[in-house]
CHARMM internal coordinates of N, CA and C (Angstrom, degrees):
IC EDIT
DIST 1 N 1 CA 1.4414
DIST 1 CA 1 C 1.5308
ANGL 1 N 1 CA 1 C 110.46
DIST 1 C 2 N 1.5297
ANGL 1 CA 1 C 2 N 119.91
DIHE 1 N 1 CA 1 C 2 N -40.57
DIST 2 N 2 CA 1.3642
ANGL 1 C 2 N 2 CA 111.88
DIHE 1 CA 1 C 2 N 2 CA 160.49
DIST 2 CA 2 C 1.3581
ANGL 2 N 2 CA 2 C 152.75
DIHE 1 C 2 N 2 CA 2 C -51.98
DIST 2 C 3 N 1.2410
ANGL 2 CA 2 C 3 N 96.84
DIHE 2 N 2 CA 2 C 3 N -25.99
DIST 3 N 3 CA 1.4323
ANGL 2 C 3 N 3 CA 128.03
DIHE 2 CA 2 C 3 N 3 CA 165.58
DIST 3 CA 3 C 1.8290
ANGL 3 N 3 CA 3 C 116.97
DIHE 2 C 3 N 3 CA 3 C -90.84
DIST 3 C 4 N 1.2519
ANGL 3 CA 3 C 4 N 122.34
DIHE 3 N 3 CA 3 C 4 N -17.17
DIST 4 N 4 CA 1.2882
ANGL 3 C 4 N 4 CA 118.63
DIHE 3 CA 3 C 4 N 4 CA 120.63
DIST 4 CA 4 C 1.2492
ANGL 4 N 4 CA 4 C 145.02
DIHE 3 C 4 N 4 CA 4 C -16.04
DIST 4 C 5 N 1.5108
ANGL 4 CA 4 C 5 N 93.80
DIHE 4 N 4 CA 4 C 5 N -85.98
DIST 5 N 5 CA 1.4489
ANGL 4 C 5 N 5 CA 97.57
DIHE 4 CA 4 C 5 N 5 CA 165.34
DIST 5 CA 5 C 1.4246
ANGL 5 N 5 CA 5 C 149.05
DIHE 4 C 5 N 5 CA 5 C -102.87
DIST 5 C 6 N 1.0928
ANGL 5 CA 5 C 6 N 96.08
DIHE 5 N 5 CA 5 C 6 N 35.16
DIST 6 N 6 CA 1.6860
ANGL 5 C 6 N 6 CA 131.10
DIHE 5 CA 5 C 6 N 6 CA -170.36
DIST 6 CA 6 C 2.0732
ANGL 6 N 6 CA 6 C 86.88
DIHE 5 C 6 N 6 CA 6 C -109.42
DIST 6 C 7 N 1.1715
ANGL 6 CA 6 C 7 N 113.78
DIHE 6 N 6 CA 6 C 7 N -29.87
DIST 7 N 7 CA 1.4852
ANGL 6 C 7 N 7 CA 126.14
DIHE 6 CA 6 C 7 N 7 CA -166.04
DIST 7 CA 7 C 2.1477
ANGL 7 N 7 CA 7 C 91.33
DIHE 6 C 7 N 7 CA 7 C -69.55
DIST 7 C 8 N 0.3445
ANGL 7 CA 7 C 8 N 127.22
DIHE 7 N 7 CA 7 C 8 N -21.97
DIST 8 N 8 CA 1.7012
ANGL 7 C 8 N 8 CA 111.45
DIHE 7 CA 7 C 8 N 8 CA -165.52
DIST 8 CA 8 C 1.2554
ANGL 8 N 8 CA 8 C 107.15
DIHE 7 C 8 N 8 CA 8 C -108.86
DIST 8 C 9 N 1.9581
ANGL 8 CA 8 C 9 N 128.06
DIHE 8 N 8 CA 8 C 9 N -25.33
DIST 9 N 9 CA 0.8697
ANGL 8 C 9 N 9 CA 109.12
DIHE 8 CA 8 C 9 N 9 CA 170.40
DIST 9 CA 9 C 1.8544
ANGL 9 N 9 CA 9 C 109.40
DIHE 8 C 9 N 9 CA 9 C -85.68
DIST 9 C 10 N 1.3496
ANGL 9 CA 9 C 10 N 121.19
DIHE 9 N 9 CA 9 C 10 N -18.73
DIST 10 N 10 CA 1.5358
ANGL 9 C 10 N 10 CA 106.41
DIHE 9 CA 9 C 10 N 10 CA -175.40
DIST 10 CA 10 C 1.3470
ANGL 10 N 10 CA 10 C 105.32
DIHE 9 C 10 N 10 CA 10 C -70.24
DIST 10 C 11 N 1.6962
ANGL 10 CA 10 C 11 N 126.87
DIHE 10 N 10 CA 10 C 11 N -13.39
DIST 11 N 11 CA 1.1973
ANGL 10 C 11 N 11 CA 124.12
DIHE 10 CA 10 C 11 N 11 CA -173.41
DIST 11 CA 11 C 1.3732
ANGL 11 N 11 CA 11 C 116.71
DIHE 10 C 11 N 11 CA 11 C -93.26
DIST 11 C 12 N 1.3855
ANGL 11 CA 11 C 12 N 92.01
DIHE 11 N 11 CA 11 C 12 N 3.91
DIST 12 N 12 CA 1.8711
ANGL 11 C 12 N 12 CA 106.98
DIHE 11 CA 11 C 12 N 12 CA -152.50
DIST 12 CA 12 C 1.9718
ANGL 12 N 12 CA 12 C 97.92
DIHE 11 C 12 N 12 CA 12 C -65.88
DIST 12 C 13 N 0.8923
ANGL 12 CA 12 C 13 N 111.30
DIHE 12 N 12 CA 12 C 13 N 125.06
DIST 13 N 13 CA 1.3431
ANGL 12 C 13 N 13 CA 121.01
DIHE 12 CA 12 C 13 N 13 CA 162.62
DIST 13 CA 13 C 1.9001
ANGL 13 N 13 CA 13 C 114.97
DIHE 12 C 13 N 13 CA 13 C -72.88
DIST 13 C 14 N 0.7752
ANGL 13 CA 13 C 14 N 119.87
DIHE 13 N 13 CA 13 C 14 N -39.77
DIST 14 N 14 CA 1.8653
ANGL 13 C 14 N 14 CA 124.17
DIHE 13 CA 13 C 14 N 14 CA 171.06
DIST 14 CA 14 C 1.5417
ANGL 14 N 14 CA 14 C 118.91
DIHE 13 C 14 N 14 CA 14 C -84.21
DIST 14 C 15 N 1.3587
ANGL 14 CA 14 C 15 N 107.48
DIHE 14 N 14 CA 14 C 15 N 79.53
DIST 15 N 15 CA 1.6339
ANGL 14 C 15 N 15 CA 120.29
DIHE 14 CA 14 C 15 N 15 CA 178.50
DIST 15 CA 15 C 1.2445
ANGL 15 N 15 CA 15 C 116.17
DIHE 14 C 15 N 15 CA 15 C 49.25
DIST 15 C 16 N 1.1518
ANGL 15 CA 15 C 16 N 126.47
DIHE 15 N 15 CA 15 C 16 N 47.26
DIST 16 N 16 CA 1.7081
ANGL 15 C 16 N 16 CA 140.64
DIHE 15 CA 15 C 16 N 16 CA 159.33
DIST 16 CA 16 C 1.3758
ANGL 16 N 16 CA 16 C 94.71
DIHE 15 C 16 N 16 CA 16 C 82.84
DIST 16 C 17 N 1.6381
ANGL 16 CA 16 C 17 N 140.86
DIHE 16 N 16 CA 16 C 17 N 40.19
DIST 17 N 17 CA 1.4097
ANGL 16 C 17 N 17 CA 123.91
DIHE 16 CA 16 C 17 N 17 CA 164.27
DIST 17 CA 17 C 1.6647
ANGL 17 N 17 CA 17 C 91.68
DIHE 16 C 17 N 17 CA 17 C 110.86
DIST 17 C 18 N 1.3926
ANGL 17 CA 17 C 18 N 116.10
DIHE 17 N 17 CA 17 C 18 N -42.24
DIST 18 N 18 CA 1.8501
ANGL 17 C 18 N 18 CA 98.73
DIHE 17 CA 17 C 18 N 18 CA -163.74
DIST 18 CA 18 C 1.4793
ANGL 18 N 18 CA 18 C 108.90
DIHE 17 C 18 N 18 CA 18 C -76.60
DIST 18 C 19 N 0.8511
ANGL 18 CA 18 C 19 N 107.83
DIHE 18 N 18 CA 18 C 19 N 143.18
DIST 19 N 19 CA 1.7514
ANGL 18 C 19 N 19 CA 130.07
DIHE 18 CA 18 C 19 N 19 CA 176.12
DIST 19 CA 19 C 1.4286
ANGL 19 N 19 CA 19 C 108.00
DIHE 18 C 19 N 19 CA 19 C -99.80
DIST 19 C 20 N 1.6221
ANGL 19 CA 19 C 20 N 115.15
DIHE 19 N 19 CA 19 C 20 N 105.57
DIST 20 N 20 CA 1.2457
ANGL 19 C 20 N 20 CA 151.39
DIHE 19 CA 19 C 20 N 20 CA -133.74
DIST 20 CA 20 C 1.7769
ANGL 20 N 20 CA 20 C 88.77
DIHE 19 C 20 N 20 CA 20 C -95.89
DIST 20 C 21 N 1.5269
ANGL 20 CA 20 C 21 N 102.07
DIHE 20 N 20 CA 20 C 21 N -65.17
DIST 21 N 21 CA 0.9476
ANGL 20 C 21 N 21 CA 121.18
DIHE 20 CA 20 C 21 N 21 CA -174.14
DIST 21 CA 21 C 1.2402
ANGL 21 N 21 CA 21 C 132.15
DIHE 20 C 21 N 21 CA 21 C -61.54
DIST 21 C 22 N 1.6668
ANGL 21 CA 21 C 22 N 120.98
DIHE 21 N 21 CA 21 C 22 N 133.27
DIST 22 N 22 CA 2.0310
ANGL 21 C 22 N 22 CA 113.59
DIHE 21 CA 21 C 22 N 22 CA -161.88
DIST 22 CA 22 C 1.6819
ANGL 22 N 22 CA 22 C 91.51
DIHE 21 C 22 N 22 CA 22 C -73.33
DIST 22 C 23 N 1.3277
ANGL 22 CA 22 C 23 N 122.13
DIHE 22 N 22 CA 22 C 23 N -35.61
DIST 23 N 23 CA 1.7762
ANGL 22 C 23 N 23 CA 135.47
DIHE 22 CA 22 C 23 N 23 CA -152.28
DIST 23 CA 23 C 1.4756
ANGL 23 N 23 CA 23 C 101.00
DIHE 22 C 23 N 23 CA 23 C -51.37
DIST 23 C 24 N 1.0034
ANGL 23 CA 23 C 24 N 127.53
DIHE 23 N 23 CA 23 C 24 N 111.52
DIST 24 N 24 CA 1.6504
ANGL 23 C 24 N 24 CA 144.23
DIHE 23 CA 23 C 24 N 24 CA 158.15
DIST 24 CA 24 C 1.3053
ANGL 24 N 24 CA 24 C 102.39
DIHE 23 C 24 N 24 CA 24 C -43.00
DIST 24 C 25 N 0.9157
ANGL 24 CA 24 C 25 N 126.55
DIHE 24 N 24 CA 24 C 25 N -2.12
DIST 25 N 25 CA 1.9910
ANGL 24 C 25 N 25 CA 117.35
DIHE 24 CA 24 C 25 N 25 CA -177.46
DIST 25 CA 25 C 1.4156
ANGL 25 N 25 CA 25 C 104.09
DIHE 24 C 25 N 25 CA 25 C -127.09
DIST 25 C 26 N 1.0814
ANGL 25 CA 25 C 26 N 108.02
DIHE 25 N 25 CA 25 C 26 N -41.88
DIST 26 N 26 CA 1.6392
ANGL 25 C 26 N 26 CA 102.93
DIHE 25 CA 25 C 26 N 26 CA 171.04
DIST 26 CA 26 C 1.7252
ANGL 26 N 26 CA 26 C 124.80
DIHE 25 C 26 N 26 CA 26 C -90.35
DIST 26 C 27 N 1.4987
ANGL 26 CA 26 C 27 N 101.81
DIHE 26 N 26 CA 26 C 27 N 17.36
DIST 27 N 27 CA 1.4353
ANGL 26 C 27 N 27 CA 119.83
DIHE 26 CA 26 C 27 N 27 CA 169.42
DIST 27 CA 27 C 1.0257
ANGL 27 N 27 CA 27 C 98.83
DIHE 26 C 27 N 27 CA 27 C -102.41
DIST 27 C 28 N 1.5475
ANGL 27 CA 27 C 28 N 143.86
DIHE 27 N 27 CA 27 C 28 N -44.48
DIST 28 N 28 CA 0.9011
ANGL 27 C 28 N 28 CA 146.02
DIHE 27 CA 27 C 28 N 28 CA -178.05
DIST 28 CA 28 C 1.4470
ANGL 28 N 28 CA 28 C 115.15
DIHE 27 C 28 N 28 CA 28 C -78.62
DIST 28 C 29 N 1.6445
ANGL 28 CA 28 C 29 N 129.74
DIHE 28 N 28 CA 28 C 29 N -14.49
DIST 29 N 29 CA 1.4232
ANGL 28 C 29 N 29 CA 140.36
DIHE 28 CA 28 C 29 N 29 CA 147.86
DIST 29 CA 29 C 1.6114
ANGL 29 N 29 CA 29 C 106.75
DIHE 28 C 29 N 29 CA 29 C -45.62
DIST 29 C 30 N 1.0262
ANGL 29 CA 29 C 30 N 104.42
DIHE 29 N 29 CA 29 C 30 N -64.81
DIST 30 N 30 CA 1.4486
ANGL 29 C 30 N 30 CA 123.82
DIHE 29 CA 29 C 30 N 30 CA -163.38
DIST 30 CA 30 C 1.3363
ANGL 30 N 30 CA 30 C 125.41
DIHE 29 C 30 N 30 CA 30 C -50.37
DIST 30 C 31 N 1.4613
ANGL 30 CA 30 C 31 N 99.60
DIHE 30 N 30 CA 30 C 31 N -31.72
DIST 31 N 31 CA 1.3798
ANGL 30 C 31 N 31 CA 116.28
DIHE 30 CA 30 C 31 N 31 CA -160.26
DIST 31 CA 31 C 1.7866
ANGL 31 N 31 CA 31 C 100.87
DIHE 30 C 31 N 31 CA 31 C -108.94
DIST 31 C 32 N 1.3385
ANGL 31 CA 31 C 32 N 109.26
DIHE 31 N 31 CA 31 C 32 N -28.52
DIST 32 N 32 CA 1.5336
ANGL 31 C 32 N 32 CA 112.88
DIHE 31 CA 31 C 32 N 32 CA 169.21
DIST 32 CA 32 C 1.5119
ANGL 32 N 32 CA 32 C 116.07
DIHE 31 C 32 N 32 CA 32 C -80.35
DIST 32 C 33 N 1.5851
ANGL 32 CA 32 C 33 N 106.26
DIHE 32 N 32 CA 32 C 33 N -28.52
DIST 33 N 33 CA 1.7315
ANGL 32 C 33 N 33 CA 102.25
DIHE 32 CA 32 C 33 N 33 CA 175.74
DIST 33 CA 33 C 1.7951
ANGL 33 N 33 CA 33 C 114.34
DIHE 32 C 33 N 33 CA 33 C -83.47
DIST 33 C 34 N 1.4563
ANGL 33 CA 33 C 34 N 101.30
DIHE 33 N 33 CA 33 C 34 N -6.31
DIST 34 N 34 CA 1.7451
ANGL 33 C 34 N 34 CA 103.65
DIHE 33 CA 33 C 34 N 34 CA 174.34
DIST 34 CA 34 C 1.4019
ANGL 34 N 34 CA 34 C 90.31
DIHE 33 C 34 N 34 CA 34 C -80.57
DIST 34 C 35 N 1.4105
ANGL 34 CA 34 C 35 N 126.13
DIHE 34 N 34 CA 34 C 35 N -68.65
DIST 35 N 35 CA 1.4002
ANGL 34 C 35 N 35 CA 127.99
DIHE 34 CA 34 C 35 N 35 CA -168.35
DIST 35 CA 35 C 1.5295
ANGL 35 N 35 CA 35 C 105.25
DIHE 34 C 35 N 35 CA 35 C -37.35
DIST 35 C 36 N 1.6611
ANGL 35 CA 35 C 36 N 123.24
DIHE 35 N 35 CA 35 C 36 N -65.96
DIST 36 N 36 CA 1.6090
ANGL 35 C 36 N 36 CA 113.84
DIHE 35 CA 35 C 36 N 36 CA 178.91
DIST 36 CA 36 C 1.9378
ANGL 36 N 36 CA 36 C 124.34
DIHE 35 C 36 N 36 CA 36 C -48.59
DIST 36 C 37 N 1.2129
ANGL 36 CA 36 C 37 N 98.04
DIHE 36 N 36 CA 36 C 37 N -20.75
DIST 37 N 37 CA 1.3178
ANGL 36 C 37 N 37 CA 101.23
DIHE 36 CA 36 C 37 N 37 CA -166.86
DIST 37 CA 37 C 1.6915
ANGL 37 N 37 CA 37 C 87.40
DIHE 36 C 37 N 37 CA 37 C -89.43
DIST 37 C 38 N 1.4935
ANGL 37 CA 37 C 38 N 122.92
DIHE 37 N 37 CA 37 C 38 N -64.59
DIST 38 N 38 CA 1.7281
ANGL 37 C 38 N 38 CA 117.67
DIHE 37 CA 37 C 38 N 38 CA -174.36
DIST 38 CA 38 C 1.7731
ANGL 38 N 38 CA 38 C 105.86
DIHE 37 C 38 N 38 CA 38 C -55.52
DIST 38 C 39 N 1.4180
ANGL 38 CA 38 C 39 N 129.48
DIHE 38 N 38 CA 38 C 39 N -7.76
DIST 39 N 39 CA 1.3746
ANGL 38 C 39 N 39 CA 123.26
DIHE 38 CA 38 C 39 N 39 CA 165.42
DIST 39 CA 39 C 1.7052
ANGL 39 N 39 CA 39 C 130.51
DIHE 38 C 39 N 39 CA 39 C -77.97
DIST 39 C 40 N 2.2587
ANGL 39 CA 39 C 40 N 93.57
DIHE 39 N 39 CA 39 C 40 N -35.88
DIST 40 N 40 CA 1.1453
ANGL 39 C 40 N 40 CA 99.10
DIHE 39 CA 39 C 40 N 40 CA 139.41
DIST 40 CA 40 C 1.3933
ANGL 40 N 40 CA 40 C 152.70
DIHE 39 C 40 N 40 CA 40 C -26.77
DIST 40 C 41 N 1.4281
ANGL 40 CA 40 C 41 N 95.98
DIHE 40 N 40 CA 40 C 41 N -80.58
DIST 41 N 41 CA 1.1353
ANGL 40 C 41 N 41 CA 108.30
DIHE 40 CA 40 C 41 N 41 CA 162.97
DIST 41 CA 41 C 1.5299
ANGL 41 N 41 CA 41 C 143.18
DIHE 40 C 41 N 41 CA 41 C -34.14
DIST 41 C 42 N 1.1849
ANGL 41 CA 41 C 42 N 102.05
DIHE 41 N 41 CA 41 C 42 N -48.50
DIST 42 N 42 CA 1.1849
ANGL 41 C 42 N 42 CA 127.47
DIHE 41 CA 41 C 42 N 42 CA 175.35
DIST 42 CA 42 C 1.8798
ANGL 42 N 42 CA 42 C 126.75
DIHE 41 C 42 N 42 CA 42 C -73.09
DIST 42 C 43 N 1.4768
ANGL 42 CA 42 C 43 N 104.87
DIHE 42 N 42 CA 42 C 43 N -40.32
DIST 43 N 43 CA 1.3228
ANGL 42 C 43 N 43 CA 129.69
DIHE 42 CA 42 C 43 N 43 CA 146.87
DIST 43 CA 43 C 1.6074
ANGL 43 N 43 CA 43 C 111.06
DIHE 42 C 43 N 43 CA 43 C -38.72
DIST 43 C 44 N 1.5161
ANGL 43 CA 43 C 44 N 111.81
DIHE 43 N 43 CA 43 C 44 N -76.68
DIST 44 N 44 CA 1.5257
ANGL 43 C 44 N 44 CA 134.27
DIHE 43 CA 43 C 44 N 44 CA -169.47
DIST 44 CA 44 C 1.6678
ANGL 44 N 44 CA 44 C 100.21
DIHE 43 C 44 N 44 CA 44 C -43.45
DIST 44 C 45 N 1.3660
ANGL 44 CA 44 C 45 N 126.52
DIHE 44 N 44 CA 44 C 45 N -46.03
DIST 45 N 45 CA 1.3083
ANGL 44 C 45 N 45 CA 137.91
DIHE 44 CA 44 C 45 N 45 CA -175.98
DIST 45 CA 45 C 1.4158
ANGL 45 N 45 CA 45 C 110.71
DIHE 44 C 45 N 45 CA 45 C -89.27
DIST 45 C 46 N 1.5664
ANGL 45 CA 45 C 46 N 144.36
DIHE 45 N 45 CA 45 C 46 N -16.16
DIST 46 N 46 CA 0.9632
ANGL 45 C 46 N 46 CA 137.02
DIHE 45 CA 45 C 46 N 46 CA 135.96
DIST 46 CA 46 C 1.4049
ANGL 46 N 46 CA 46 C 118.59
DIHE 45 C 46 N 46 CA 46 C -34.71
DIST 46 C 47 N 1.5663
ANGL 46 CA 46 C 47 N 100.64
DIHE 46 N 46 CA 46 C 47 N -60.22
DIST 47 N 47 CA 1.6320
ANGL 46 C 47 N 47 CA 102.90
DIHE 46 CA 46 C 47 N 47 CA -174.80
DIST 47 CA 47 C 0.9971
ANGL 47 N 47 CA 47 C 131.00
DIHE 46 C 47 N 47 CA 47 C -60.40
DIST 47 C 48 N 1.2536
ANGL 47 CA 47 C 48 N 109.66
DIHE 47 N 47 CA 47 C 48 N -24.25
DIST 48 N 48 CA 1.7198
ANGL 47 C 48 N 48 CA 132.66
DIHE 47 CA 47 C 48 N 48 CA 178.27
DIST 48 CA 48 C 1.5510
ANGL 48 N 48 CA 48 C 117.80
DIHE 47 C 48 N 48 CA 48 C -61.86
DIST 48 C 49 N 1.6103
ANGL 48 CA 48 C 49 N 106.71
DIHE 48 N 48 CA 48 C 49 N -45.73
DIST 49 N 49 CA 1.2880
ANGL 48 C 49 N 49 CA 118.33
DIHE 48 CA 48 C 49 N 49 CA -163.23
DIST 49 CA 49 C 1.7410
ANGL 49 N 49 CA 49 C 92.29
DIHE 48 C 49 N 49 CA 49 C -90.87
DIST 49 C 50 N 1.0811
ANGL 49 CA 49 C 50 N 144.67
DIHE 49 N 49 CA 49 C 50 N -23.90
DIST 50 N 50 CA 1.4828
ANGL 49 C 50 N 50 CA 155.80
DIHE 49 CA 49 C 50 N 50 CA -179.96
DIST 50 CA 50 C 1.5632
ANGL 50 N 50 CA 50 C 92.14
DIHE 49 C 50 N 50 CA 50 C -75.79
DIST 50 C 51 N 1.4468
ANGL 50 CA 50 C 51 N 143.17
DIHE 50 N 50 CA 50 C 51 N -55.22
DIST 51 N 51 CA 0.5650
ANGL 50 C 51 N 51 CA 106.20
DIHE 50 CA 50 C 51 N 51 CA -179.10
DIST 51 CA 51 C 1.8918
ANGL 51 N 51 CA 51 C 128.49
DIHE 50 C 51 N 51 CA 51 C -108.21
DIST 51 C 52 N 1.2093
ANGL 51 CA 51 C 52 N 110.49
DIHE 51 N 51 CA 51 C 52 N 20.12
DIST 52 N 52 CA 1.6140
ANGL 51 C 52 N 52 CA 120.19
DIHE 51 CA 51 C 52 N 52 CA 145.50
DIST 52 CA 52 C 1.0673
ANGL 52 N 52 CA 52 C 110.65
DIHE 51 C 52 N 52 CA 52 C -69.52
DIST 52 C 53 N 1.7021
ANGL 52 CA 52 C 53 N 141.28
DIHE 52 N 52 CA 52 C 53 N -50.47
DIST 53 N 53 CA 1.3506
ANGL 52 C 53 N 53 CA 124.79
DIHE 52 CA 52 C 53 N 53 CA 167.10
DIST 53 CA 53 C 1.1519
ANGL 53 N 53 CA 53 C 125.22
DIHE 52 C 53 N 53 CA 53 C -54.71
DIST 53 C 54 N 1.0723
ANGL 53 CA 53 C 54 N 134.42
DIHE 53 N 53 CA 53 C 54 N -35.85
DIST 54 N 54 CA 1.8143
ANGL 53 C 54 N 54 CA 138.93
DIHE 53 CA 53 C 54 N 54 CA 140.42
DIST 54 CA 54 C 1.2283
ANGL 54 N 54 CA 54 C 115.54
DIHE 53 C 54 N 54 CA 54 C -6.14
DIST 54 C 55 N 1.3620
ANGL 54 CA 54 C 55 N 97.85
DIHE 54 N 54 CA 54 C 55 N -79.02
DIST 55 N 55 CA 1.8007
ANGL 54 C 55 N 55 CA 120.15
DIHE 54 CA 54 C 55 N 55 CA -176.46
DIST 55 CA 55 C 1.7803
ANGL 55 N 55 CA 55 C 117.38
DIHE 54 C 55 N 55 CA 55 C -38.16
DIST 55 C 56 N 1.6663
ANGL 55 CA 55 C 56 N 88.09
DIHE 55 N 55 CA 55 C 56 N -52.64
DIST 56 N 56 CA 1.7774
ANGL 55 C 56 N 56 CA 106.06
DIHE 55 CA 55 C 56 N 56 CA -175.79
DIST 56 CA 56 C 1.4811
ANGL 56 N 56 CA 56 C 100.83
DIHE 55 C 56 N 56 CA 56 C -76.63
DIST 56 C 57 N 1.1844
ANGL 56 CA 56 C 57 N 115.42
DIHE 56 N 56 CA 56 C 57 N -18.29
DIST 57 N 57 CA 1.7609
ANGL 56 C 57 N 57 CA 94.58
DIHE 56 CA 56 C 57 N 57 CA 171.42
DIST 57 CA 57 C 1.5004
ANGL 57 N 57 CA 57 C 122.13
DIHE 56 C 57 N 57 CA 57 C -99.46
DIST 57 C 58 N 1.4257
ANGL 57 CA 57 C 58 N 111.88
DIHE 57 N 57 CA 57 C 58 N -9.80
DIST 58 N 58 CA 1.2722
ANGL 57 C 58 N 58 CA 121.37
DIHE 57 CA 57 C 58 N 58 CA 156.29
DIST 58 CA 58 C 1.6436
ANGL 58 N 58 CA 58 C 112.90
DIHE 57 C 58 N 58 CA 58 C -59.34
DIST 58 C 59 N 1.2159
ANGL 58 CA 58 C 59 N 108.52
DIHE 58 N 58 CA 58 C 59 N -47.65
DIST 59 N 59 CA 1.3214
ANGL 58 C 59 N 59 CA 133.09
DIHE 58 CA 58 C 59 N 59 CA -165.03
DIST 59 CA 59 C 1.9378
ANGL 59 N 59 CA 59 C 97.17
DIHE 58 C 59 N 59 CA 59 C -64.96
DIST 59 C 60 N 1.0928
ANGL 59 CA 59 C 60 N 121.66
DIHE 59 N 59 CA 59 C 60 N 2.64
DIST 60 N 60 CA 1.2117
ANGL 59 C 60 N 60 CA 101.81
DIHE 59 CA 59 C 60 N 60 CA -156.28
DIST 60 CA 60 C 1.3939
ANGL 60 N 60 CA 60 C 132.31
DIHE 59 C 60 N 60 CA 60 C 91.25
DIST 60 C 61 N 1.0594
ANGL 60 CA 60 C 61 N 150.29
DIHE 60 N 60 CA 60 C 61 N -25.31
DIST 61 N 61 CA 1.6694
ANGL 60 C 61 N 61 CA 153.68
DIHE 60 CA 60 C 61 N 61 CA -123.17
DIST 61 CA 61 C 2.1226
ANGL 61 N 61 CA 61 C 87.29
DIHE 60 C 61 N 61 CA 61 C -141.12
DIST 61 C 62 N 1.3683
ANGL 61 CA 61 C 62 N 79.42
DIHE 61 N 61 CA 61 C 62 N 117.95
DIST 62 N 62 CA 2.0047
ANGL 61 C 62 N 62 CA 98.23
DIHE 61 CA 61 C 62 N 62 CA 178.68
DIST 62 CA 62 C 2.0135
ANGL 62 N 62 CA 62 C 91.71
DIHE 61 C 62 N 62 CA 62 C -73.87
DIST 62 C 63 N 1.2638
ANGL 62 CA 62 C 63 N 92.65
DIHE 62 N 62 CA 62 C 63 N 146.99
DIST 63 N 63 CA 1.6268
ANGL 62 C 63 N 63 CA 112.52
DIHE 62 CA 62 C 63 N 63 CA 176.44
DIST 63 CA 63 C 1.3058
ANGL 63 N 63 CA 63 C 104.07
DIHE 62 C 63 N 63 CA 63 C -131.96
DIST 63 C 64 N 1.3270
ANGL 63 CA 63 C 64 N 113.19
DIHE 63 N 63 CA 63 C 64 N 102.25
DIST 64 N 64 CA 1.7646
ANGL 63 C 64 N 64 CA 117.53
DIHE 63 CA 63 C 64 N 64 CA 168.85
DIST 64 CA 64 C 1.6297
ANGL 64 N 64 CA 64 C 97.93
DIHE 63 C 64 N 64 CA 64 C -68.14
DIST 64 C 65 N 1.7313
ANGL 64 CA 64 C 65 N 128.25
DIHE 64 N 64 CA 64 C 65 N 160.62
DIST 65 N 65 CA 1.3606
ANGL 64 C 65 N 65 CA 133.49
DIHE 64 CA 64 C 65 N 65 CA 164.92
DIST 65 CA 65 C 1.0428
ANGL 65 N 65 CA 65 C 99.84
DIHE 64 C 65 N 65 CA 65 C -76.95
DIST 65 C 66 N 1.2066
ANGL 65 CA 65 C 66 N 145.08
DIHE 65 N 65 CA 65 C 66 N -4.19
DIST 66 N 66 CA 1.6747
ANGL 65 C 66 N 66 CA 128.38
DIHE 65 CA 65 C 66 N 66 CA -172.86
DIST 66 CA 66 C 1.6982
ANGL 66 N 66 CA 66 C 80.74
DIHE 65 C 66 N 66 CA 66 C -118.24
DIST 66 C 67 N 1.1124
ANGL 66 CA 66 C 67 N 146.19
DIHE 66 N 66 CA 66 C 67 N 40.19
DIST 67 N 67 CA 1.9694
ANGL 66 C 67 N 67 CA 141.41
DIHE 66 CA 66 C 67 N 67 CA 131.87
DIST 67 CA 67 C 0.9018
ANGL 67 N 67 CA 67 C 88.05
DIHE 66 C 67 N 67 CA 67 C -85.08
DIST 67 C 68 N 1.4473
ANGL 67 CA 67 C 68 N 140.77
DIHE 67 N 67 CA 67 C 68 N -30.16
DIST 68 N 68 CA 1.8296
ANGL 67 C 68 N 68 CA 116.31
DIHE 67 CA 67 C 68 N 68 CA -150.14
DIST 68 CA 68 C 1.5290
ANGL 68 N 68 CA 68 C 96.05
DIHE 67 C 68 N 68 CA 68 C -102.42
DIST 68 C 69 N 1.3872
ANGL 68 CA 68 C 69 N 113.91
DIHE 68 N 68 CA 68 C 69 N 1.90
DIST 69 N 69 CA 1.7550
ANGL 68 C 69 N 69 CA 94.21
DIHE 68 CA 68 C 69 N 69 CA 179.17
DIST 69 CA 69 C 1.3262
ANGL 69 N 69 CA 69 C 109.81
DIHE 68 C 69 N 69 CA 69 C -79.56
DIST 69 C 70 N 1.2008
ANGL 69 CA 69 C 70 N 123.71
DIHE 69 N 69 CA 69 C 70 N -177.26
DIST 70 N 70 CA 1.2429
ANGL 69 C 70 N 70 CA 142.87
DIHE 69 CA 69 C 70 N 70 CA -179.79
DIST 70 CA 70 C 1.2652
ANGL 70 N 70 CA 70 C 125.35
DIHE 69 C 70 N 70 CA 70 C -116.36
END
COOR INIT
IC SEED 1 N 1 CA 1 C
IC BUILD
């Protein structure tokens, strides 16, 4: 879970996570466009790994559900 949320500020595009800005609306920009982008992300690499496991079972190669945990 720490590494969670340690995840949005290393990804953070707006000065490593800090919110520069005093504006209540553009803190709240800031902090919803890190969240869409670290959901991205995170999505994009789901898909990735779904479909390399694809590949390897086409390929021949057995995939237990407990290889794919983390």
């Amino acid at each position: 879970m720490e590494s969670f949320n340690r995840f949005p500020q290393w990804i953070g595009f707006d000065n490593r996570g800090v919110i520069a800005d005093n504006d209540p609306i553009e803190q709240e920009k800031a902090m919803k466009f890190n969240a869409l982008l670290t959901n991205a992300v995170i999505f994009h690499n789901a898909l990735d790994i779904a479909e390399i496991a694809r590949q390897l079972l086409e390929e021949g190669w057995e995939i237990a559900p407990e290889d794919l945990v983390t």
